[in-house]
C-alpha angles and dihedrals in degrees: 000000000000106000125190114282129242133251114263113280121239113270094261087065093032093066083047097063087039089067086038090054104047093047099060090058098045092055093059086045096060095044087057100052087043088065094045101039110019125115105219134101089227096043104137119277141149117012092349092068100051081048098060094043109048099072085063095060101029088076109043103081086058082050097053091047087054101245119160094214100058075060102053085048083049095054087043086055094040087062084046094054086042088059099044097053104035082057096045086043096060101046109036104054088182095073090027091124088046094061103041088067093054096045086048089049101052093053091055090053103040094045087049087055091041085051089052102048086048091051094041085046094059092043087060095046095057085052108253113172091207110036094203094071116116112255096243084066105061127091126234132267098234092054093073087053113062 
C-alpha cells in the first residue's frame, strides 16, 4: 500500500495541500469537542464518531507523503462532511455553530483541492513529464513542434 512518494510540489501548489492538510484535522477536532461539549441530544458519540472522524485521519499520512491520491480521498471526505453537517446544521439549532466550522471547513478545503487538480491539469496539458514542475520552467508547446 505505501508508494513512493513525490517530489515536493512548487509553492503555488504547496500552499494548496497546506489548506488541504489542516482541514482535514480540524474537522476531527470539532467533531471531538462536539461530542464532549455539544448540546444536542443527537451531538456525535460512540462509533459515530469514530465514524465521522476517521476519514479525517485516514488520509493524512498519504498527504504528508505528498500523494495525490490521499488529496483527491480528502477532498471526497471533505463533500461528505459538507453534507453532515449542513444537514445537522439545519435541523439541531443547539450545535448550529459546531457545524458551521466544519461546513466552512470542508469547502476550503474542497475548493483548495479543486484549485489544485485545475492547476495540475494545466501543467499536464502543456506536457510536463513531472507535473510538479513550476510553470516557469516548462517549455512551451509549440517548441516540440518545429
Amino acid at each position: 500500500m505505501s508508494g513512493p512518494t513525490t517530489p515536493r510540489p512548487p509553492s503555488d501548489i504547496l500552499w494548496l495541500r497546506r489548506i488541504i492538510f489542516w482541514a482535514q484535522p480540524l474537522i476531527a477536532l470539532i467533531y471531538i469537542l462536539m461530542s464532549v461539549w455539544g448540546a444536542s441530544p443527537a451531538r456525535p458519540q460512540g462509533l459515530w464518531l469514530v465514524l465521522l472522524i476517521l476519514p479525517a485521519l485516514a488520509v493524512l499520512p498519504g498527504m504528508l507523503a505528498h500523494r495525490y491520491a490521499a488529496f483527491v480521498w480528502a477532498a471526497l471526505a471533505d463533500l461528505l462532511y459538507l453534507l453532515v453537517a449542513s444537514t445537522d446544521a439545519w435541523s439541531l439549532a443547539a450545535d448550529r455553530t459546531f457545524n458551521l466550522m466544519i461546513v466552512v471547513l470542508a469547502i476550503t478545503g474542497f475548493c483548495a483541492a479543486w484549485a489544485q487538480g485545475i492547476l495540475l491539469r494545466q501543467r499536464s496539458r502543456r506536457g510536463s513529464r513531472n507535473l510538479t514542475e513550476p510553470r516557469d520552467k516548462l517549455e512551451p508547446i509549440d517548441s516540440k513542434h518545429k
